[in-house]
N, C-alpha and C positions, 0 to 999 in steps of 0.2 A: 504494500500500500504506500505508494506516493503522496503526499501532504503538500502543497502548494505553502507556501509562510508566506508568500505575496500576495495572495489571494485574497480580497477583505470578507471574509466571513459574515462580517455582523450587515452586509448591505445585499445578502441571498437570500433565497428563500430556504426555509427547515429542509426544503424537500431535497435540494441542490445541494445543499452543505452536508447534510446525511449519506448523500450518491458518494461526493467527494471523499467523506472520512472513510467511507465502507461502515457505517452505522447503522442505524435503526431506530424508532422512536421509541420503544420498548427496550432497549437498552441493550448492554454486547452481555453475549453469554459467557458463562465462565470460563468457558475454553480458549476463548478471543480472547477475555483480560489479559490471562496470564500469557498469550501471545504478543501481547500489546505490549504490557507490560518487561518482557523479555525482549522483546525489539528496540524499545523508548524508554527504558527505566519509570519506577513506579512516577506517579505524579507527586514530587515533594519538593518544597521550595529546601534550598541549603541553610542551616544557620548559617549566620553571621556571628563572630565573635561579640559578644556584649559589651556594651559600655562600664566601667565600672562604678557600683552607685556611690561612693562619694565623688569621684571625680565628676558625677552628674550632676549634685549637690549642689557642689563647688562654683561647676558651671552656670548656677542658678544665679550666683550671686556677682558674677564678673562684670557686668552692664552697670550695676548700683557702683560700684569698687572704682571702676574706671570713672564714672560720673563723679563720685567723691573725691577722688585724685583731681578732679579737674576743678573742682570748685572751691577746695581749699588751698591755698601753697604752701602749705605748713606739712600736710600728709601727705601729698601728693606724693612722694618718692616711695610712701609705703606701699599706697595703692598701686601705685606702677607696679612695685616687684609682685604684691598679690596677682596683680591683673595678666600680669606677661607670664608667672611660675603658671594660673589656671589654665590659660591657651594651650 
């Protein structure tokens, strides 16, 4: 089974898009999944490594930090290093 990826799908009709996948409205039989599946690998998106939650935290607070750095000239040099160490 050939699969077009150029093809826009979402502007055919159910009927034409079902020809193309070699589908069915009723859905593929178990013996096709595991075909399908053995051809195309199961449908799962990949993780992505996560963010770490303070360093997300952290991130919450970099907008305010840089703003206060900038509106006192007394701190500012603090806030810079907080501001530049969160990025």
């Amino acid at each position: 089974m050939e699969i077009d990826q150029k093809h826009p799908y979402h502007s055919i009709s159910i009927e034409e898009t079902l020809e193309k996948v070699s589908g069915k409205k009723e859905g593929l039989s178990s013996g096709e999944v595991q075909k399908r599946q053995e051809q195309f690998g199961k449908n799962k998106i990949k993780k992505k490594g996560g963010t770490n939650p303070l360093l997300l935290f952290l991130k919450q607070f970099k907008d305010s930090l840089f703003a206060a750095g900038r509106g006192n000239g007394k701190n500012g040099s603090l806030c810079d290093y907080f501001y530049n160490s969160i990025i």
